[in-house]
GUZALUM-538280 format. One line per field, with one value per residue (C-alpha): residue number from 1; y, z, x. Coordinates in Angstrom, 2 decimals. Each point is the difference from the previous one (the first is absolute). Layout:
pos: [NUM	...]
y: [Y	...]
z: [Z	...]
x: [X	...]
***
This chain:
pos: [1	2	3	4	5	6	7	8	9	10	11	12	13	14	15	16	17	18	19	20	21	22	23	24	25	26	27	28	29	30	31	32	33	34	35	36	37	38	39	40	41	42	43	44	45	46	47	48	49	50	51	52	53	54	55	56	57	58	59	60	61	62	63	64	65	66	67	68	69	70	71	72	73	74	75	76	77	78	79	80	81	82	83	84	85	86	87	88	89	90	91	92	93	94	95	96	97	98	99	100	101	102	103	104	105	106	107	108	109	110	111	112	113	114	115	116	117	118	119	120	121	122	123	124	125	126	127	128	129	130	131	132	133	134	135	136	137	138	139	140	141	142	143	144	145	146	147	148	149	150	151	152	153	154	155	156	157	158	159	160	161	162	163	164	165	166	167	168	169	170	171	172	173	174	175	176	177	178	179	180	181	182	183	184	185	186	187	188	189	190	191	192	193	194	195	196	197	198	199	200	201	202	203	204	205	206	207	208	209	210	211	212	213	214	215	216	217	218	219	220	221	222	223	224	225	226	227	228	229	230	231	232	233	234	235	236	237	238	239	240	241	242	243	244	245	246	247	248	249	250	251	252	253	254	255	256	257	258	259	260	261	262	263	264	265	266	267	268	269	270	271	272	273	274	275	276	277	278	279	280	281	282	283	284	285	286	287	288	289	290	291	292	293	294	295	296	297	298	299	300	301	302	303	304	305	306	307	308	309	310	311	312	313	314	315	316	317	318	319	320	321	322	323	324	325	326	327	328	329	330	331	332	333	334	335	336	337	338	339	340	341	342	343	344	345	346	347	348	349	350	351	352	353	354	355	356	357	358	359	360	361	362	363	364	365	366	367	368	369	370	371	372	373	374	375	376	377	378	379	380]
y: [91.48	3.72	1.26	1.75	-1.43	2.86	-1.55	-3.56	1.12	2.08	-3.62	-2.31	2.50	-0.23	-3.67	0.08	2.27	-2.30	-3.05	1.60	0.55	-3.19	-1.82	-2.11	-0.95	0.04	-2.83	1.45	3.68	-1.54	-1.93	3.25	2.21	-2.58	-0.25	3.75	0.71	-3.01	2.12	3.26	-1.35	-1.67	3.48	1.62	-2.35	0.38	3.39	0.25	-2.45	2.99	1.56	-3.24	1.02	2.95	-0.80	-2.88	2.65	1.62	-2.43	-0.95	2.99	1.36	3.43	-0.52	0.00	-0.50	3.55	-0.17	-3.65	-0.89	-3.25	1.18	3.15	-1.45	-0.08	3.70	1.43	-2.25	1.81	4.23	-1.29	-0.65	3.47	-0.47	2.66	0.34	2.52	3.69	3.02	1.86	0.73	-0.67	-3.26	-1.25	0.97	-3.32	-2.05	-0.72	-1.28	1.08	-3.42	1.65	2.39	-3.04	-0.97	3.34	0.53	-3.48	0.74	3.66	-1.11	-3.12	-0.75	3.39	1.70	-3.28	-0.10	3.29	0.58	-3.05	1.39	3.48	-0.78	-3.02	2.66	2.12	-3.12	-1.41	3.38	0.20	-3.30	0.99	2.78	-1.53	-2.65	2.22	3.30	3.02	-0.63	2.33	1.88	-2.60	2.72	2.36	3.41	2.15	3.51	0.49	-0.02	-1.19	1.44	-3.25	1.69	3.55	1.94	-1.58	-3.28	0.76	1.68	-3.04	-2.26	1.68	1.17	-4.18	-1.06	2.47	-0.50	-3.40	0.10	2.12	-2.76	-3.01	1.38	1.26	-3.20	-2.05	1.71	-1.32	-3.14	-0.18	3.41	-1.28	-2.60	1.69	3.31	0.77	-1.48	1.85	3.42	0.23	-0.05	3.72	0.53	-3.09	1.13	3.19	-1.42	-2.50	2.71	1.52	-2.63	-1.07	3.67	-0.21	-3.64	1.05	3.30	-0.98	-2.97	2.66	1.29	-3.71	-0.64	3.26	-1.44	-3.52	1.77	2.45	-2.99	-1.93	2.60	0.49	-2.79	-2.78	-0.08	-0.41	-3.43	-1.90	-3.92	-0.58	-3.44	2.01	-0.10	-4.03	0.55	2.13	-1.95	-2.90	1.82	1.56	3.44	-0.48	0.64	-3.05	-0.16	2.76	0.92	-1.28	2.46	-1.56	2.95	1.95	3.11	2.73	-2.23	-3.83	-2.94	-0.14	4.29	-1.44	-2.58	2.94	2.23	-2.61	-0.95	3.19	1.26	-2.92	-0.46	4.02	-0.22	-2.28	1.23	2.68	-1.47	-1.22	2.92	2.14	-2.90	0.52	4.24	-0.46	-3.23	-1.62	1.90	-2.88	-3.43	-0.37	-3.78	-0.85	1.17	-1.12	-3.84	0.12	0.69	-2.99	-2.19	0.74	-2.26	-2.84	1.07	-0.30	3.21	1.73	3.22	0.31	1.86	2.83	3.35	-1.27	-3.46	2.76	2.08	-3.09	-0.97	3.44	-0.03	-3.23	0.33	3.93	-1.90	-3.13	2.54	2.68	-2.63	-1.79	3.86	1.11	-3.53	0.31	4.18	-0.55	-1.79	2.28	3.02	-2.45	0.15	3.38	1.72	-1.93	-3.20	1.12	3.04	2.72	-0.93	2.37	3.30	-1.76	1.41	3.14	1.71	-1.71	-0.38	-3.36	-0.78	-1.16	-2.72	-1.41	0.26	-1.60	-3.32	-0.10	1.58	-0.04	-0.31	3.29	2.08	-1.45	1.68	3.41	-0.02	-0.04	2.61	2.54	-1.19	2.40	-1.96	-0.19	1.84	-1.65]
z: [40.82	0.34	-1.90	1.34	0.01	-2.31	-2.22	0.37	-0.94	-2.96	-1.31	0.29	-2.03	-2.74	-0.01	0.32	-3.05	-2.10	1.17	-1.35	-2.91	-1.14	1.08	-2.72	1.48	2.96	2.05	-0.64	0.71	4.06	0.38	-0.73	2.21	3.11	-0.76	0.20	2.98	2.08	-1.61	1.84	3.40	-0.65	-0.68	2.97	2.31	-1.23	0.30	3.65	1.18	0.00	2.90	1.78	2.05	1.14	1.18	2.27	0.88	1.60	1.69	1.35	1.41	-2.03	-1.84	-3.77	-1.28	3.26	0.60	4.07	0.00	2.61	-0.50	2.02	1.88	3.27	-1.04	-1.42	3.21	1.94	-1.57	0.32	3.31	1.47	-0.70	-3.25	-2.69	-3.63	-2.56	-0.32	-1.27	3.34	1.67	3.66	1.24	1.20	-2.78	-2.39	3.73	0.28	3.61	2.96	1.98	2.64	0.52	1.13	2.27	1.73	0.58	1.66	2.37	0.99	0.17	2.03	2.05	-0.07	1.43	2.40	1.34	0.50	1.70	2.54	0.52	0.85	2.07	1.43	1.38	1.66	1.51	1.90	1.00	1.67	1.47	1.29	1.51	1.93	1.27	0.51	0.47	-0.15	0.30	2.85	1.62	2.77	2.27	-0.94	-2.08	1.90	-1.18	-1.71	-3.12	-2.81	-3.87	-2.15	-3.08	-1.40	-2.44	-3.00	1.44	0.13	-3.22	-1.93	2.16	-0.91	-3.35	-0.85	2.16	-0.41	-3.79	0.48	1.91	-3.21	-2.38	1.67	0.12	-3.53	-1.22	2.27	-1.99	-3.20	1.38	2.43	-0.73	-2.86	2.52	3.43	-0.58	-2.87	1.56	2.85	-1.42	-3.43	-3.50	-0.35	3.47	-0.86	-3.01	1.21	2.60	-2.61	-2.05	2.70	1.66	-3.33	-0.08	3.40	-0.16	-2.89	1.07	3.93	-1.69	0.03	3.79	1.09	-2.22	1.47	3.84	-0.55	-1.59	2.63	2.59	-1.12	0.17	3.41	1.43	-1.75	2.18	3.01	-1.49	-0.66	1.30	2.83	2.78	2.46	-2.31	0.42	3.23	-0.17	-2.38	2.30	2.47	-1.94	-0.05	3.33	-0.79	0.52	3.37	2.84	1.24	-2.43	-1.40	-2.08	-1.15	-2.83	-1.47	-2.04	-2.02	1.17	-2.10	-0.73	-0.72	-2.54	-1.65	-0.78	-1.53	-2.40	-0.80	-0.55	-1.88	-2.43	-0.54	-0.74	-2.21	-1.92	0.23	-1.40	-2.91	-1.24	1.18	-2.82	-2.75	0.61	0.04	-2.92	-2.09	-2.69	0.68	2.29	-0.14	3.95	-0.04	-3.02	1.26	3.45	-1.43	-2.12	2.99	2.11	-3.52	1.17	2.60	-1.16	-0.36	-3.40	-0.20	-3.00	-1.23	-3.22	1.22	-1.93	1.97	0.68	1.73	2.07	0.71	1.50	2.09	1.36	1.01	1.52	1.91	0.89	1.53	1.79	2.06	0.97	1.61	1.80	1.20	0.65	2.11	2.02	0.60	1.19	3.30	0.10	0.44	2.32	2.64	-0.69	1.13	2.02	0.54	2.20	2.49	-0.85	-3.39	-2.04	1.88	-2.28	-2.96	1.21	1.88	-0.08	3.69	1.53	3.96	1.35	1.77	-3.27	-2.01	2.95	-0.50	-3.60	-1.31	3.04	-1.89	-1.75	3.19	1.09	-3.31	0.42	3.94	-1.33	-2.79	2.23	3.48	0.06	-1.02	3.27	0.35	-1.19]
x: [97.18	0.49	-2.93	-2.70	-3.77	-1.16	3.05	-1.34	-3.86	1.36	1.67	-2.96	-1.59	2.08	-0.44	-3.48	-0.55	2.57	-1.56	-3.66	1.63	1.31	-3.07	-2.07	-3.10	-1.87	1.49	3.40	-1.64	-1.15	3.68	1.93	-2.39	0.16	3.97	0.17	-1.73	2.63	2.26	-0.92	-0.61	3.80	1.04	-1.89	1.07	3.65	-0.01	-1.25	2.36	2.88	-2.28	-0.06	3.48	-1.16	-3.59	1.89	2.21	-3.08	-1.64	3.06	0.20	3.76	0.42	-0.06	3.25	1.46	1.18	0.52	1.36	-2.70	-2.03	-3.44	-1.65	0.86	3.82	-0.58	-1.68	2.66	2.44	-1.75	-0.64	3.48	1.01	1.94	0.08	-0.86	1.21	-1.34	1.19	-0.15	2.81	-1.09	1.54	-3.32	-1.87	0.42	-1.46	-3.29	-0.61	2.78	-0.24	1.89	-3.01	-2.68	3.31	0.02	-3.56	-0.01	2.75	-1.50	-3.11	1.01	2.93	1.25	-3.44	-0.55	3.18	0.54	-3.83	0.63	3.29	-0.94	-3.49	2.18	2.90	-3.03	-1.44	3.18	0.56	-3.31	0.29	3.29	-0.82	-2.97	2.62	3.05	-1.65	2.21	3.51	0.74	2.96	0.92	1.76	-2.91	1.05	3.09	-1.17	3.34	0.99	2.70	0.09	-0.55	-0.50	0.65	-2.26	1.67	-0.56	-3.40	-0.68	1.57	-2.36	-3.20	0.12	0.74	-2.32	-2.56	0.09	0.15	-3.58	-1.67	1.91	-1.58	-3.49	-0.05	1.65	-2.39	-2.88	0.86	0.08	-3.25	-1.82	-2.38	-1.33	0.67	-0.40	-2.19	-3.26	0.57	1.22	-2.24	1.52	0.61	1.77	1.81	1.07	1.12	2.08	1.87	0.76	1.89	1.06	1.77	2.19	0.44	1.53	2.19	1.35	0.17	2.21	2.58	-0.05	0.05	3.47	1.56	-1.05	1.47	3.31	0.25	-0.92	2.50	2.87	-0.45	-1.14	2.02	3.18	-2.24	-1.61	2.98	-1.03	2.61	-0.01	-2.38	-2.97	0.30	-1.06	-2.02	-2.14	0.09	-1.71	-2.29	0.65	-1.56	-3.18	-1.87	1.17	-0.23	3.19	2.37	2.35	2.21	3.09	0.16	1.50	-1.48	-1.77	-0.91	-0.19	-3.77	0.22	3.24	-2.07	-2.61	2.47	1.13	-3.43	-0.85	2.77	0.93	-4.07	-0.07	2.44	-1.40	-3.18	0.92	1.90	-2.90	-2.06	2.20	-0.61	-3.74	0.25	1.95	-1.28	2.03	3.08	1.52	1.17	0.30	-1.09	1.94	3.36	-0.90	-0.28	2.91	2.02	-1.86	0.42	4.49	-0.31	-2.59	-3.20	-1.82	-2.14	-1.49	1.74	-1.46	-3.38	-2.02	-0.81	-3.79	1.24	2.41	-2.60	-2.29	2.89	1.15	-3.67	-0.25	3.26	-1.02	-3.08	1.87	2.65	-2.41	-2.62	3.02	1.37	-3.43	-0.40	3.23	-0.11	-4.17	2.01	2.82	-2.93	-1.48	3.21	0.99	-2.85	-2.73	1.35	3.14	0.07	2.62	0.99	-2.05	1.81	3.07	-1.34	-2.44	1.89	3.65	0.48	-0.57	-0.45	2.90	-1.16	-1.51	3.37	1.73	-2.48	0.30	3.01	2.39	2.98	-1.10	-0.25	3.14	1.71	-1.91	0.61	4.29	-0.05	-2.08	2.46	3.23	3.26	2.43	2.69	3.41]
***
């Protein structure tokens, strides 16, 4: 059953040549040359029959000798395609996987939700904020500007607040560009200039990344005691900050509720944008998403923590993209009220000194404070 055809023609042979041999006679001469030739095609088709296995294998669409353990080339690709890996003798982690699934997943998300989202969110901020001010106009001193004075914030103050928020304004453009420029600006600018303007948009984005950390930490150093939640914000948010209605001046201290809201935002969103900011200056040196889900997997959640840098990488990007659109979204109407959609508030941050009739509208409790520590103590 073993043998080979060459084997099984070599045999008949024999017998052919023994049959000739003992042959008297014609008649006997014709029976032994028709039984030798059933006896070849017996010996051919034995011998093919070993290749019979494999040949089904084939058509059947299996490996020969079932090396991979996989029944078909849909199982196979099936298999390359959700990301698992083979054997190599390279050292790199991904090197033995053929297809990173993960990758078609990130593309998607960029190139959908996240770049969606974020441009209806963004043109949707500007377009309230028109139709707000066309309704509400500017929000205007109600006792009209007094002519005098009161320091709001000193040259430290100030320097924190602009080197954060002037890096901030370079970030968001530069990072906007990598998500809108190819279809926005590149028509309009020409592939060269366009070019050129990537290329240093992308240094500017990564070493500007630094100034914009150094703001929010200095920010946050002097700023945080002043942005502790207390029971006034309540009302003040149920009045609206006052500033859908004329003449309603709900108090506040340094810093009122909505201002509070911003710093948080700003701060816990920069932080994290920044996290993941590093993880992308610095690829496959992190595990920021992989720690961060083992701690939510403490208290019941059932995330992934066994990740490879490139899945890392696609989610520090992803996430870097998510935070920025929502801080770029919620600072676009924080610019908006801070400079021309309130009277007075912009001398806050140019020059330090605010009128005092504007402070007394919208930070009363404030001017009550500085009005005390600059009055002379009476005598005891």
């Amino acid at each position: 059953p073993g043998a080979s055809a060459d084997d099984a023609i070599t045999h008949s042979a024999r017998l052919l040549g023994d049959a000739a041999f003992l042959g008297h006679g014609r008649p006997k001469l014709m029976l032994n040359k028709y039984f030798s030739i059933m006896v070849i095609l017996a010996a051919l088709l034995s011998g093919t029959a070993g290749l019979s296995t494999p040949v089904q294998a084939l058509q059947q669409g299996e490996v020969p000798g079932q090396s991979l353990g996989l029944s078909s080339d849909s199982d196979l690709w099936r298999y390359v395609r959700t990301g698992n890996a083979g054997s190599t003798q390279m050292k790199n982690e991904l090197s033995a996987v053929m297809i990173q699934s993960e990758g078609d997943n990130w593309r998607a998300f960029r190139n959908g939700p996240l770049s969606n989202v974020g441009a209806f969110a963004v043109m949707g901020i500007i377009g309230l904020l028109v139709v707000f001010y066309f309704i509400r106009g500017k929000i205007r001193i109600d006792s009209g500007p007094s002519g005098d004075t009161i320091l709001r914030f000193g040259v430290i103050d100030r320097f924190a607040h602009w080197l954060m928020a002037g890096s901030f304004v370079v970030l968001g453009i530069t990072g906007l560009n990598l998500l809108y420029g190819r279809y926005i600006l590149l028509p309009i600018i020409g592939k060269d200039a366009f070019a050129a303007f990537t290329t240093f948009g992308k240094y500017a984005h990564n070493y500007l990344a630094f100034a914009f950390m150094a703001g929010l930490a200095l920010s946050f150093v002097l700023w945080v005691r002043h942005n502790i939640p207390n029971r006034g914000d309540l009302a003040w948010l149920k009045a609206g900050g006052g500033i859908f209605k004329k003449g309603v001046h709900p108090p506040a201290r340094k810093f009122n509720a909505g201002q509070k809201i911003i710093f948080w935002a700003v701060m816990i969103g920069g932080l994290s944008v920044s996290l993941s900011g590093i993880a992308l200056l610095f690829p496959f040196q992190t595990s920021m998403f992989a720690d961060t889900f083992a701690l939510l997997n403490v208290i019941g959640f059932n995330l992934p923590t066994d990740m490879t840098g490139m899945q890392e990488q696609q989610l520090n990007q992803l996430w870097h993209g998510i935070v920025s659109m929502a801080l770029m979204t919620m600072i676009i109407a924080h610019i908006y009220i801070g400079s021309v959609g309130m009277e007075g508030a912009i001398a806050a941050m140019n020059t330090g000194h605010v009128d005092r009739n504007w402070a007394k509208e919208h930070h009363n409790l404030w001017v009550e404070e500085e009005d005390q520590k600059g009055s002379p103590k009476p005598a005891e």
